[in-house]
PDB file of N, CA, C, O and CB in Angstrom:
ATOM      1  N   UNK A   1      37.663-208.228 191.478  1.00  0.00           N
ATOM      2  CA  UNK A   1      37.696-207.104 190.576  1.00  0.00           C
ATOM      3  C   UNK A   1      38.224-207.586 189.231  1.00  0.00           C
ATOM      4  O   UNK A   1      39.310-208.165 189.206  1.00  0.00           O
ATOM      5  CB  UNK A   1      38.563-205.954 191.145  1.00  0.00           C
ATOM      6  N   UNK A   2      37.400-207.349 187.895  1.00  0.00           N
ATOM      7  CA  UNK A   2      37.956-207.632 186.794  1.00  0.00           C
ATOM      8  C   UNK A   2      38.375-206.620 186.017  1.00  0.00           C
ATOM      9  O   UNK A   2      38.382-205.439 186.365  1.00  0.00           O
ATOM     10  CB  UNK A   2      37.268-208.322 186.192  1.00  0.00           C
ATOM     11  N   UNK A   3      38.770-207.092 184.846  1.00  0.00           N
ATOM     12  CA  UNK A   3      39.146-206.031 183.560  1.00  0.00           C
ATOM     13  C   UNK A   3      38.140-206.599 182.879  1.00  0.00           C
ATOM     14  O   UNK A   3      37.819-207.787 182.869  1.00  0.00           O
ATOM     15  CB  UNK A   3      40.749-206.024 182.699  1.00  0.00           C
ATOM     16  N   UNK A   4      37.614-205.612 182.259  1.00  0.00           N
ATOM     17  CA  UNK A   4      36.468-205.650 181.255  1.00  0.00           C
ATOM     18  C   UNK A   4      37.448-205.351 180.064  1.00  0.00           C
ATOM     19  O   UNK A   4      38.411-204.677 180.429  1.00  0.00           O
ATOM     20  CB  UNK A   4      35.085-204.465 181.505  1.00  0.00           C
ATOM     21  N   UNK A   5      37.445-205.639 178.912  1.00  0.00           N
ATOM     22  CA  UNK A   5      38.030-205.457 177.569  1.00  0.00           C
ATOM     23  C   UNK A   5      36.719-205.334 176.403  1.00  0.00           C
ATOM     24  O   UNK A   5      35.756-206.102 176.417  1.00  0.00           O
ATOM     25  CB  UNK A   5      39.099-206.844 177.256  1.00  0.00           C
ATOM     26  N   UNK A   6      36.848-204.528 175.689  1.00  0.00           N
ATOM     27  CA  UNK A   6      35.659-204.503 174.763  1.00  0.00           C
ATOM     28  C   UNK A   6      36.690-204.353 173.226  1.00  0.00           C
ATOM     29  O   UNK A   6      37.399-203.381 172.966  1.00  0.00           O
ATOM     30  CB  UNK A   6      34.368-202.949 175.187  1.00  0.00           C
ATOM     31  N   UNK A   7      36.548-205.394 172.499  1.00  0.00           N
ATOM     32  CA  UNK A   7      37.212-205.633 170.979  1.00  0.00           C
ATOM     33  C   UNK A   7      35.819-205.222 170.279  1.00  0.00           C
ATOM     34  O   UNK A   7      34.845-205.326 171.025  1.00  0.00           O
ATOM     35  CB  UNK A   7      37.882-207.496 170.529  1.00  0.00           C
ATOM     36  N   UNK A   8      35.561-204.765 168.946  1.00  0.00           N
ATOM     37  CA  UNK A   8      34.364-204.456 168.076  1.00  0.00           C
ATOM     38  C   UNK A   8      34.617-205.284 167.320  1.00  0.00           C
ATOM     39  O   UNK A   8      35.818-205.397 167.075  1.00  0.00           O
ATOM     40  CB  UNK A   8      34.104-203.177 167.458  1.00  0.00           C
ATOM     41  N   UNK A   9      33.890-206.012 166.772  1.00  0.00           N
ATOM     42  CA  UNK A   9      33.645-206.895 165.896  1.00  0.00           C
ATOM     43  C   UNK A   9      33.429-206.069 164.305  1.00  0.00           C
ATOM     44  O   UNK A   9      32.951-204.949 164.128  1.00  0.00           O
ATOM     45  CB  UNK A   9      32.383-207.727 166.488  1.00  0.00           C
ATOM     46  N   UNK A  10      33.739-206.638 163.689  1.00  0.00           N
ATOM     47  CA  UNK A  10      34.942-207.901 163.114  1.00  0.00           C
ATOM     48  C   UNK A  10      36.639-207.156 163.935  1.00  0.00           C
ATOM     49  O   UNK A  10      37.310-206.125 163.897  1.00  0.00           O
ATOM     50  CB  UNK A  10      35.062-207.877 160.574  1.00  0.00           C
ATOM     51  N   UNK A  11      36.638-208.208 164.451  1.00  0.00           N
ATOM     52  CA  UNK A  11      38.001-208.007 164.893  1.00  0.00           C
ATOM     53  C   UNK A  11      39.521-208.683 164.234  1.00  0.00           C
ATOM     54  O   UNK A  11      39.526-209.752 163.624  1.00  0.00           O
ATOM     55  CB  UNK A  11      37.857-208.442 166.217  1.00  0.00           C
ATOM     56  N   UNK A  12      40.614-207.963 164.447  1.00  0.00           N
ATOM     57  CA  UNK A  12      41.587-208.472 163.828  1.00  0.00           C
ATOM     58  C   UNK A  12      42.551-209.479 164.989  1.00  0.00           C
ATOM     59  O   UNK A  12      42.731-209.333 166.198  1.00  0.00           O
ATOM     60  CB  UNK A  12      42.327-207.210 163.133  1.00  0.00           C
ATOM     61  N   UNK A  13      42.952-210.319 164.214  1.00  0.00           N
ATOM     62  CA  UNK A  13      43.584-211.563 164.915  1.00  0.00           C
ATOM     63  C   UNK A  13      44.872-211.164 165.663  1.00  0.00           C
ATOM     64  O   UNK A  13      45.233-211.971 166.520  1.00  0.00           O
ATOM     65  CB  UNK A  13      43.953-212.736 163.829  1.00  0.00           C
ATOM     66  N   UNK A  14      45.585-210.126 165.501  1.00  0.00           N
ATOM     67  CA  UNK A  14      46.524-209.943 166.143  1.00  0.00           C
ATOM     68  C   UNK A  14      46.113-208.770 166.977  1.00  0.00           C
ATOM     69  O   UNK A  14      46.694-208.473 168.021  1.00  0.00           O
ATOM     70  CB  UNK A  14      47.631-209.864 165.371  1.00  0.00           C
ATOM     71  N   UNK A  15      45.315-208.254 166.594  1.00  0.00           N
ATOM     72  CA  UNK A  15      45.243-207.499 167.938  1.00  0.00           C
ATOM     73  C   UNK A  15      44.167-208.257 169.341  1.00  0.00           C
ATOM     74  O   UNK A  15      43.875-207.782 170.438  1.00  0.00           O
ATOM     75  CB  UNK A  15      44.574-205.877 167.437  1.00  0.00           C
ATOM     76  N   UNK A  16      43.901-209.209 168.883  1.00  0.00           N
ATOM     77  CA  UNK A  16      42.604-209.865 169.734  1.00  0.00           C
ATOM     78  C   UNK A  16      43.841-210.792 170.308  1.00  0.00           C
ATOM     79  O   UNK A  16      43.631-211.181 171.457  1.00  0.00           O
ATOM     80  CB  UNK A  16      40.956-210.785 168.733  1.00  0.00           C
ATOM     81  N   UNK A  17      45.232-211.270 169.665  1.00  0.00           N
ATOM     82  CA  UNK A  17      46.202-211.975 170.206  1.00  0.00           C
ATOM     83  C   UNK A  17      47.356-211.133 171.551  1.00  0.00           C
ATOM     84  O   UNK A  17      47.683-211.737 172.572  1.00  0.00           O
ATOM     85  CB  UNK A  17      46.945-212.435 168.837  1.00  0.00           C
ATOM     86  N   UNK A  18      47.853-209.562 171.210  1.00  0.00           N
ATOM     87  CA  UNK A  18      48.293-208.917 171.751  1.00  0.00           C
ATOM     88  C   UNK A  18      47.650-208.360 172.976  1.00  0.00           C
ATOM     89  O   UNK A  18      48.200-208.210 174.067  1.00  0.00           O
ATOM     90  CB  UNK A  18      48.606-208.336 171.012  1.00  0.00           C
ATOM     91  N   UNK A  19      46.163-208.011 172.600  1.00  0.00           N
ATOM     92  CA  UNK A  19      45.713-207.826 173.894  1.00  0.00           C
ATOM     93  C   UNK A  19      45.469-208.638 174.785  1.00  0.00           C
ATOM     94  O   UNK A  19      45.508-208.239 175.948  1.00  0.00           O
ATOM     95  CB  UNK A  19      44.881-207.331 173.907  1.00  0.00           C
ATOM     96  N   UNK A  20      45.059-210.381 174.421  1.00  0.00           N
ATOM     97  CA  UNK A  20      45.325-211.262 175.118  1.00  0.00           C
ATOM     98  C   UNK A  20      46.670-211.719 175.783  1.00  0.00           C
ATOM     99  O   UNK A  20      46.719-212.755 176.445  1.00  0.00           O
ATOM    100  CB  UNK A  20      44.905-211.959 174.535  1.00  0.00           C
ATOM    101  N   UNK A  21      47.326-211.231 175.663  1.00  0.00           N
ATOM    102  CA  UNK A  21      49.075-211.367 176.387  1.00  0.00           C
ATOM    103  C   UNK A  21      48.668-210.202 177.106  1.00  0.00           C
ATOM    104  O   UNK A  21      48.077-210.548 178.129  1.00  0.00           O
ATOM    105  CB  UNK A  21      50.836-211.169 175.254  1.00  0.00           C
ATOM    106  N   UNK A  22      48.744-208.973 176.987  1.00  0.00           N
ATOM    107  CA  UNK A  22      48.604-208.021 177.903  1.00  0.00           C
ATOM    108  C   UNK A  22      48.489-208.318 178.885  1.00  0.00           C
ATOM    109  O   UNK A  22      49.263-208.449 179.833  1.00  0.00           O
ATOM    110  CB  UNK A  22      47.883-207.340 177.805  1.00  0.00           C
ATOM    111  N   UNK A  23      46.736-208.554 178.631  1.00  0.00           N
ATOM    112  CA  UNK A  23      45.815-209.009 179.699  1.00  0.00           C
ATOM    113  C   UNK A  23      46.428-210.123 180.807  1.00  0.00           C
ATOM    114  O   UNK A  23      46.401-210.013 182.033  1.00  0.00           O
ATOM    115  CB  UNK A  23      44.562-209.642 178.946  1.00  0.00           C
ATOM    116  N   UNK A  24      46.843-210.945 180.213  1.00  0.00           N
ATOM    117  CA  UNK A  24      47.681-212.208 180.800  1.00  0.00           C
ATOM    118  C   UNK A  24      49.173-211.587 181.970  1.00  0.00           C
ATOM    119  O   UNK A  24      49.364-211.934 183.135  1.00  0.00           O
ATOM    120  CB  UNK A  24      48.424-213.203 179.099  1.00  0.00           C
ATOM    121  N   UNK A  25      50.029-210.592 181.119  1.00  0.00           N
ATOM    122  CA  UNK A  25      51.199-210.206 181.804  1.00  0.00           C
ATOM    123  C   UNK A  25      50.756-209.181 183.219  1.00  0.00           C
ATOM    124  O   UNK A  25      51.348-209.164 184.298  1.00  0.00           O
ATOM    125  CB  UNK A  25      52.195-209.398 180.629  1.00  0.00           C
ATOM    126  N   UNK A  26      49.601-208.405 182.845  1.00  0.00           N
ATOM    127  CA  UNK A  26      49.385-207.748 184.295  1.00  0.00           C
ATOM    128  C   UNK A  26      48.566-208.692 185.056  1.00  0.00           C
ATOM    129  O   UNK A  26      48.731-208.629 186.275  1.00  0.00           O
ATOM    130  CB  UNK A  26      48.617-206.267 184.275  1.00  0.00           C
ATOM    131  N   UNK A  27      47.629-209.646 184.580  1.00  0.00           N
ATOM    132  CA  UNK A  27      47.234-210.387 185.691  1.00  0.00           C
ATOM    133  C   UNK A  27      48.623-211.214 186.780  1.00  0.00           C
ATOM    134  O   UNK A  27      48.567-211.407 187.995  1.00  0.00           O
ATOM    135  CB  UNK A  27      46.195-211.509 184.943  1.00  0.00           C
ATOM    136  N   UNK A  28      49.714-211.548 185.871  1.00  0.00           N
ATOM    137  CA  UNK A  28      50.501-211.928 186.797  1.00  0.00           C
ATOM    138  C   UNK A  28      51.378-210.519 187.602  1.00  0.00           C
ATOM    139  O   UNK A  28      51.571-210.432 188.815  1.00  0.00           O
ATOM    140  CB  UNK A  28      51.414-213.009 186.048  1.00  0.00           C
ATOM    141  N   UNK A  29      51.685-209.803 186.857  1.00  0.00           N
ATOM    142  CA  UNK A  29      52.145-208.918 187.421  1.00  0.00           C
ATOM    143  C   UNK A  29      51.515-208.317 189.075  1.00  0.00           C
ATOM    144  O   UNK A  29      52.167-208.201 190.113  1.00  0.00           O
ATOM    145  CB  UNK A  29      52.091-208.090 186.362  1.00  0.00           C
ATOM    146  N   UNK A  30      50.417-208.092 188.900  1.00  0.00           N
ATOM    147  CA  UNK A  30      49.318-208.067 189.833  1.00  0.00           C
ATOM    148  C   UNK A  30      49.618-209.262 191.425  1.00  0.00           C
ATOM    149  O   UNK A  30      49.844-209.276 192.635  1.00  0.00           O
ATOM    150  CB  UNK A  30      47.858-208.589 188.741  1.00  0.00           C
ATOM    151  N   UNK A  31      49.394-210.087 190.222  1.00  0.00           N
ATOM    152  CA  UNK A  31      49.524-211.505 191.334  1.00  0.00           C
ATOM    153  C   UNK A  31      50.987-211.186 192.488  1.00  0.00           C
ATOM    154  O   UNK A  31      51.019-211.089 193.714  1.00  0.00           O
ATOM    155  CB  UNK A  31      49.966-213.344 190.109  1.00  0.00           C
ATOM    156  N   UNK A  32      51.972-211.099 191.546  1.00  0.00           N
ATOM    157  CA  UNK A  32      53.149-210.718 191.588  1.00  0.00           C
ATOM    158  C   UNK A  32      53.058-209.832 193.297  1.00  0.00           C
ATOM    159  O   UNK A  32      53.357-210.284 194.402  1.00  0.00           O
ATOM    160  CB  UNK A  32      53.509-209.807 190.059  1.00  0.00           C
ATOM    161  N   UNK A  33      52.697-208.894 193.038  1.00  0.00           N
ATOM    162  CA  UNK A  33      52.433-207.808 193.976  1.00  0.00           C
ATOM    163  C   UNK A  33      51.454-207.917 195.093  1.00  0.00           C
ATOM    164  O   UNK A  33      51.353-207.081 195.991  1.00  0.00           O
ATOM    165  CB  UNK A  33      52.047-206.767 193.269  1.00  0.00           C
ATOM    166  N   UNK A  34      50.577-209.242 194.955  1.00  0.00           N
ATOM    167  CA  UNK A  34      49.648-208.996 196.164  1.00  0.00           C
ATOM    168  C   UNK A  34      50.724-210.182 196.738  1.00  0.00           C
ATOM    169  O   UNK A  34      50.955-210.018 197.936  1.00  0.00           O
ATOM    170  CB  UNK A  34      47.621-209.285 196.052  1.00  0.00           C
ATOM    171  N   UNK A  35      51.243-211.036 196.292  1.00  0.00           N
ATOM    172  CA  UNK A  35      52.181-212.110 197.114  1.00  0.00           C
ATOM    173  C   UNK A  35      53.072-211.466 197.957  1.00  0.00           C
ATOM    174  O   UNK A  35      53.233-211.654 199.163  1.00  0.00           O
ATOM    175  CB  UNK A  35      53.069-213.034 196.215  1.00  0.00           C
ATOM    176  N   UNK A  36      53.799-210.466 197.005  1.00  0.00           N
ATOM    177  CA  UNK A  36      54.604-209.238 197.551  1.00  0.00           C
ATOM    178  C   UNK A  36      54.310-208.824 198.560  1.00  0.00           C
ATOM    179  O   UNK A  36      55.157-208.661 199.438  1.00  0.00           O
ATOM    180  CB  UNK A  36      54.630-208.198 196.911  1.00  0.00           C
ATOM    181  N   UNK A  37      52.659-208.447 198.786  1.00  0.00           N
ATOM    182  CA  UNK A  37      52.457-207.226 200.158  1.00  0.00           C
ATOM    183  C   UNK A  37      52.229-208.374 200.838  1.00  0.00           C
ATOM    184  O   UNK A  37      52.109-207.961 201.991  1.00  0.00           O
ATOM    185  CB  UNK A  37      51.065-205.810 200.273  1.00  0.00           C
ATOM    186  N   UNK A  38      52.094-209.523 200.868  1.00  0.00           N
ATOM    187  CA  UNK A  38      51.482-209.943 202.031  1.00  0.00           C
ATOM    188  C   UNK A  38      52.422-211.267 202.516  1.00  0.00           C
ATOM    189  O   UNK A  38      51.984-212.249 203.115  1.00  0.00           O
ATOM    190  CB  UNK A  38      49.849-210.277 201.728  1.00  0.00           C
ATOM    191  N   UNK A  39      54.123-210.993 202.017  1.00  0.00           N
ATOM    192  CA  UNK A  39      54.940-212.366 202.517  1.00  0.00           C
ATOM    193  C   UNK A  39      56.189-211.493 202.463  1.00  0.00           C
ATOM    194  O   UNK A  39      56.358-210.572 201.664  1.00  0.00           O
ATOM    195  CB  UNK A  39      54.939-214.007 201.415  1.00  0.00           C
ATOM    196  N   UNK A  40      57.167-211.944 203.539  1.00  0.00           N
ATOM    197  CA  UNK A  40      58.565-211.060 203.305  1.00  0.00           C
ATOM    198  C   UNK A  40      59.127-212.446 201.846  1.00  0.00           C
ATOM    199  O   UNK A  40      58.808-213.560 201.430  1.00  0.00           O
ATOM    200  CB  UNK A  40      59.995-210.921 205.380  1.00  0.00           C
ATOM    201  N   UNK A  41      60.134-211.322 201.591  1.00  0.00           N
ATOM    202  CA  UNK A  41      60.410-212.677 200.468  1.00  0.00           C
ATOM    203  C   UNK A  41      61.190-212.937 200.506  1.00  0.00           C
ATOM    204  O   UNK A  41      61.608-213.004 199.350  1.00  0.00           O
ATOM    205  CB  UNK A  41      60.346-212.789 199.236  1.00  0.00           C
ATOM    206  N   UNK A  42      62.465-213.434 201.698  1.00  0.00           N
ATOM    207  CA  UNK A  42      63.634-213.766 201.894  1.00  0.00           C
ATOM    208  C   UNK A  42      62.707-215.111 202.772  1.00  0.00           C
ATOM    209  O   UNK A  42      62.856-216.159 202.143  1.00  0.00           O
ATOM    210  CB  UNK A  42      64.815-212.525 202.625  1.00  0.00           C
ATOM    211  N   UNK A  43      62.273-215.204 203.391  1.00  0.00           N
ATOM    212  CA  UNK A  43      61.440-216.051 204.276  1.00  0.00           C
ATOM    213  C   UNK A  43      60.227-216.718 203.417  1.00  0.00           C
ATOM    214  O   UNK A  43      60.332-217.943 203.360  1.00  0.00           O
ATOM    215  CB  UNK A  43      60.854-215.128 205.517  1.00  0.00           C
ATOM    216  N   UNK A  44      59.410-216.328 202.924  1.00  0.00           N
ATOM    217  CA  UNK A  44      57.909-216.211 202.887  1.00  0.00           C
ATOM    218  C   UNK A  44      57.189-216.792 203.486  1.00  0.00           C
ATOM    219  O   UNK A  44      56.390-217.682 203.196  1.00  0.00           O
ATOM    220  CB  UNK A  44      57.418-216.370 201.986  1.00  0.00           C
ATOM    221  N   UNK A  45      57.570-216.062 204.811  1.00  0.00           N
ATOM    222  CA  UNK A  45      56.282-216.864 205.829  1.00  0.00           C
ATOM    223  C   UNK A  45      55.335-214.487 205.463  1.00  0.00           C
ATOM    224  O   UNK A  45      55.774-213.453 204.961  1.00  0.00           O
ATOM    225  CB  UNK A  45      57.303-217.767 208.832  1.00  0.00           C
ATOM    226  N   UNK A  46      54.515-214.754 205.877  1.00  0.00           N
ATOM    227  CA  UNK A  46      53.073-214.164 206.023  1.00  0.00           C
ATOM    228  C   UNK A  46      53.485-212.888 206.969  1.00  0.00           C
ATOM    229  O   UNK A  46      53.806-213.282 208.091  1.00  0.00           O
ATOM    230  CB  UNK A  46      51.813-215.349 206.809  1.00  0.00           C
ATOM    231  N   UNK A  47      53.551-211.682 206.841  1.00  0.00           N
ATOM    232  CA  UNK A  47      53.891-210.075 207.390  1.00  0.00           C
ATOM    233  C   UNK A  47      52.191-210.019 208.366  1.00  0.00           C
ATOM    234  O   UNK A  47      51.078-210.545 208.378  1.00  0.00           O
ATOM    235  CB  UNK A  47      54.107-208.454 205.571  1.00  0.00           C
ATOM    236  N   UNK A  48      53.102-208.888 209.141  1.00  0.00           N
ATOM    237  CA  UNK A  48      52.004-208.515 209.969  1.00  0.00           C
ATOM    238  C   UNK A  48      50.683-208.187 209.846  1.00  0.00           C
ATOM    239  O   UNK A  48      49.658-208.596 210.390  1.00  0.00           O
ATOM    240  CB  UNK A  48      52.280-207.765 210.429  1.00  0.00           C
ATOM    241  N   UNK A  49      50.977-207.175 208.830  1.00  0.00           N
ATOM    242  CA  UNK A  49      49.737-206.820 208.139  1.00  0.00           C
ATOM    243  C   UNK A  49      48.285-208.046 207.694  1.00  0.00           C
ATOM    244  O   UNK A  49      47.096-208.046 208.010  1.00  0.00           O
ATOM    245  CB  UNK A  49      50.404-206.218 206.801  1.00  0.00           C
ATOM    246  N   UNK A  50      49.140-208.987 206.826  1.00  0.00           N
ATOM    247  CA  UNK A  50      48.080-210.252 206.493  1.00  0.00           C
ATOM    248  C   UNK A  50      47.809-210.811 208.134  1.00  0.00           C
ATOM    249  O   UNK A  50      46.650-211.079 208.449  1.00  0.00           O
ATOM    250  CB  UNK A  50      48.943-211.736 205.271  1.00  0.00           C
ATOM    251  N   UNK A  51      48.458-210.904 208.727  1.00  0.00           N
ATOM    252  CA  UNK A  51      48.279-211.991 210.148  1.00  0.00           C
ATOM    253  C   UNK A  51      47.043-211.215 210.807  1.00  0.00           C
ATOM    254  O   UNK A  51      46.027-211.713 211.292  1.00  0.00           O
ATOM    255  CB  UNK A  51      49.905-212.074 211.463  1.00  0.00           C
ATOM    256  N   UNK A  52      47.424-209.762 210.690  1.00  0.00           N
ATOM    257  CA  UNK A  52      45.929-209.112 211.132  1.00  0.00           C
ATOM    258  C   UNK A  52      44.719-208.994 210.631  1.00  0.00           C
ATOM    259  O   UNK A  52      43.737-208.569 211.240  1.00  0.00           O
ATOM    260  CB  UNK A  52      45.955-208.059 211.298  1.00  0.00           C
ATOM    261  N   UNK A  53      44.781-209.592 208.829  1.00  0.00           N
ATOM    262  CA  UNK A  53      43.777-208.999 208.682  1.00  0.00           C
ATOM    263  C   UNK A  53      43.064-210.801 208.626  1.00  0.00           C
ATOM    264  O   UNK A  53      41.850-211.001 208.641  1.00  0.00           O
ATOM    265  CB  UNK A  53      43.765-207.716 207.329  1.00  0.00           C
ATOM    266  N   UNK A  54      43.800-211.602 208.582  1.00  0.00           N
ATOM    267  CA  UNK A  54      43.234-212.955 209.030  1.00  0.00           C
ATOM    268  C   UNK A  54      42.645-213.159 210.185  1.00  0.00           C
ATOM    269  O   UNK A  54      41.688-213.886 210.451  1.00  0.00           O
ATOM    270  CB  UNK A  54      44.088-213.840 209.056  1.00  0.00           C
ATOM    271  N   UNK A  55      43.480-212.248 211.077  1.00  0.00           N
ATOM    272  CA  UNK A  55      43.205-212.798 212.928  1.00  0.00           C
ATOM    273  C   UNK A  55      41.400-212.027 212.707  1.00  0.00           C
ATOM    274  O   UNK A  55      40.412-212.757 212.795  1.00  0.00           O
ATOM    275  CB  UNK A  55      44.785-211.546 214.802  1.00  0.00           C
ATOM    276  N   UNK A  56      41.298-210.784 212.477  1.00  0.00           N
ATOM    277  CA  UNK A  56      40.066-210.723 212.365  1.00  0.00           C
ATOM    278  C   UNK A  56      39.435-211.074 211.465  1.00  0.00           C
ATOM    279  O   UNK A  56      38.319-211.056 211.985  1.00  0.00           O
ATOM    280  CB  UNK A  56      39.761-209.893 212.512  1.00  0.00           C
ATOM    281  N   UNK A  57      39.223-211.523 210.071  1.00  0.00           N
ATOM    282  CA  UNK A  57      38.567-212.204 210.096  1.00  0.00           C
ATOM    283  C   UNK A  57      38.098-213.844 210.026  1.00  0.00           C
ATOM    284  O   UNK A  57      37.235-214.358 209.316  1.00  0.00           O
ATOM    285  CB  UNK A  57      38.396-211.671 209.708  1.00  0.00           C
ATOM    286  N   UNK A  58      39.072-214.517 211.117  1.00  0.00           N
ATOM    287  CA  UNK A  58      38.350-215.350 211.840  1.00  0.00           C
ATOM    288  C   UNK A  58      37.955-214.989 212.753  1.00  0.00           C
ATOM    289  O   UNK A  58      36.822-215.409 212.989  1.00  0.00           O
ATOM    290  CB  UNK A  58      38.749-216.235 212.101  1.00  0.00           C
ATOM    291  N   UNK A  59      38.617-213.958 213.898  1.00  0.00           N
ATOM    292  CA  UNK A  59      37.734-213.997 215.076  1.00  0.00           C
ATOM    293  C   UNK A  59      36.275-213.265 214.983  1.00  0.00           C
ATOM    294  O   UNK A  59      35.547-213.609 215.914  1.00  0.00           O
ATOM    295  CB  UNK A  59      38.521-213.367 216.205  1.00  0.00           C
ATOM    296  N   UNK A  60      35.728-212.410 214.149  1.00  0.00           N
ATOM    297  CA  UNK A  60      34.903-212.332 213.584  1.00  0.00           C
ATOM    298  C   UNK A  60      33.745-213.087 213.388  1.00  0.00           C
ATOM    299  O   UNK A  60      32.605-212.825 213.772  1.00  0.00           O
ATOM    300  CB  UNK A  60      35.319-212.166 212.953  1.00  0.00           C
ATOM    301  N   UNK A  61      34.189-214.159 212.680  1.00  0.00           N
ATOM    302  CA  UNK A  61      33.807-215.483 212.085  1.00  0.00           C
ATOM    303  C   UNK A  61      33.638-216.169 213.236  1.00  0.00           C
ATOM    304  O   UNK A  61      32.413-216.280 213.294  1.00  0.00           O
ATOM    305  CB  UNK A  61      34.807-216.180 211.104  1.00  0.00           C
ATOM    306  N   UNK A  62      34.140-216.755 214.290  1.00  0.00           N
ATOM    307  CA  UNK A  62      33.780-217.093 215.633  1.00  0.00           C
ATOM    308  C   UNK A  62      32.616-216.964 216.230  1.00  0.00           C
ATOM    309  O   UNK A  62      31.711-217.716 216.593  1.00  0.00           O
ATOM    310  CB  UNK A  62      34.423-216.569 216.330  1.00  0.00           C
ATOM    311  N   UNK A  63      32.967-215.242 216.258  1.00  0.00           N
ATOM    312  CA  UNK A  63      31.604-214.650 216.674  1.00  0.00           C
ATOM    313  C   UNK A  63      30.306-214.743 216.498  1.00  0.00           C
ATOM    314  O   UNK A  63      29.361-214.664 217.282  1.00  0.00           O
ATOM    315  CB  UNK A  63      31.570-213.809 216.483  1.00  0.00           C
ATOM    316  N   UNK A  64      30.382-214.916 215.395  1.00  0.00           N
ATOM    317  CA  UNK A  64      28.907-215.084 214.475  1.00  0.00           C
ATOM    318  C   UNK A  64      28.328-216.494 214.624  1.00  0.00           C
ATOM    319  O   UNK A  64      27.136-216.790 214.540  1.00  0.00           O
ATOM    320  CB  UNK A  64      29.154-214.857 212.717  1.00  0.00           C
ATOM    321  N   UNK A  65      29.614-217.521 214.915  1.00  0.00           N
ATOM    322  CA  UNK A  65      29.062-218.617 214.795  1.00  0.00           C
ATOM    323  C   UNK A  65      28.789-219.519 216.015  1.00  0.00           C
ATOM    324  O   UNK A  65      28.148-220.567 216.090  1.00  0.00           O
ATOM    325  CB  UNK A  65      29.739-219.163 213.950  1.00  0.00           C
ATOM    326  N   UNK A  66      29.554-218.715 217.080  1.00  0.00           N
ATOM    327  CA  UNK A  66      29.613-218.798 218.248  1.00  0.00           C
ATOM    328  C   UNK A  66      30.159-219.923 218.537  1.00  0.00           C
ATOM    329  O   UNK A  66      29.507-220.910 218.879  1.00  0.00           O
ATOM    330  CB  UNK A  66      28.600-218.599 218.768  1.00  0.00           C
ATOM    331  N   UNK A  67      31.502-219.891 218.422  1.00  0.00           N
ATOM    332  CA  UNK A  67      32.378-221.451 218.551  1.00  0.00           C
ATOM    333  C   UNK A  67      33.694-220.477 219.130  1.00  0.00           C
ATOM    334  O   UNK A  67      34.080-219.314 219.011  1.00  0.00           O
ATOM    335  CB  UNK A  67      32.764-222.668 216.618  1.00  0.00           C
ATOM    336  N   UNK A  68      34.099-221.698 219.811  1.00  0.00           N
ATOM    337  CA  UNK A  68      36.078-221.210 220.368  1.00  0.00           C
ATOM    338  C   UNK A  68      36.907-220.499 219.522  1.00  0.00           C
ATOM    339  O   UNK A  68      36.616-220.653 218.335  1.00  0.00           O
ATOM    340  CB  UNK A  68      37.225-222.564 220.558  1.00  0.00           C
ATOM    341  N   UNK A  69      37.822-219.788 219.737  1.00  0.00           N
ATOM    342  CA  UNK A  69      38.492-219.239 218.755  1.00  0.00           C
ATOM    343  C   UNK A  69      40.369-219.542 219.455  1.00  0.00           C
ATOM    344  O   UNK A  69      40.833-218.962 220.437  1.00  0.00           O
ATOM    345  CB  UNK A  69      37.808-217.416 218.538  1.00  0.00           C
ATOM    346  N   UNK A  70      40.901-220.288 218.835  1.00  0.00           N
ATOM    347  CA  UNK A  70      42.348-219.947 219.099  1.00  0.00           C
ATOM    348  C   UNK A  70      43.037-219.565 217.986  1.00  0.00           C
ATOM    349  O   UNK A  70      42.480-219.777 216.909  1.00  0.00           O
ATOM    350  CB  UNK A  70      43.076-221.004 219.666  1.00  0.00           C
ATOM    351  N   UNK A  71      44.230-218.999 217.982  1.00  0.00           N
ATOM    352  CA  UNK A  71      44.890-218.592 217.133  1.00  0.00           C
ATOM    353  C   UNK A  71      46.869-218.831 217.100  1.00  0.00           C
ATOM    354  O   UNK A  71      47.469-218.022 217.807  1.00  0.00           O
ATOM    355  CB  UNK A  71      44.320-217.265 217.230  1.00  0.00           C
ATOM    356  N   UNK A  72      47.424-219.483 216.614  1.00  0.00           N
ATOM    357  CA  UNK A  72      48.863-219.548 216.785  1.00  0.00           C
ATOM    358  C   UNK A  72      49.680-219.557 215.819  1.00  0.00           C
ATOM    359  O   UNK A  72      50.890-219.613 216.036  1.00  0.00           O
ATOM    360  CB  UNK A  72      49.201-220.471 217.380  1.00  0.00           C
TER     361      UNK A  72
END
């Protein structure tokens, strides 16, 4: 999923600079937050939630390809 940004030409240099930081601070911010949902952060090993949504889709992926599946 992206951000689309639309500047009109002739554009001015500081605002083509400010919105480029923006853009930059919520992409990490973002980042920030999917690391968040998916690791405790005293540990960061990987929460339940991610372990499930991995376990299926590899075992999934197994399926289709018709090979062994372990998981540990």
């Amino acid at each position: 999923m992206g951000l689309w940004i639309y500047i009109a030409k002739p554009f001015n240099d500081q605002e083509l600079t400010v919105r480029a930081q923006d853009h930059l601070i919520r992409k990490h911010v973002n980042d920030d937050r999917k690391t968040i949902s998916i690791r405790d952060p005293l540990t960061q090993i990987y929460n339940r939630w991610h372990f499930d949504t991995i376990f299926e889709h590899f075992y999934s992926r197994s399926i289709i390809e018709d090979r062994a599946f372990s998981f540990l």
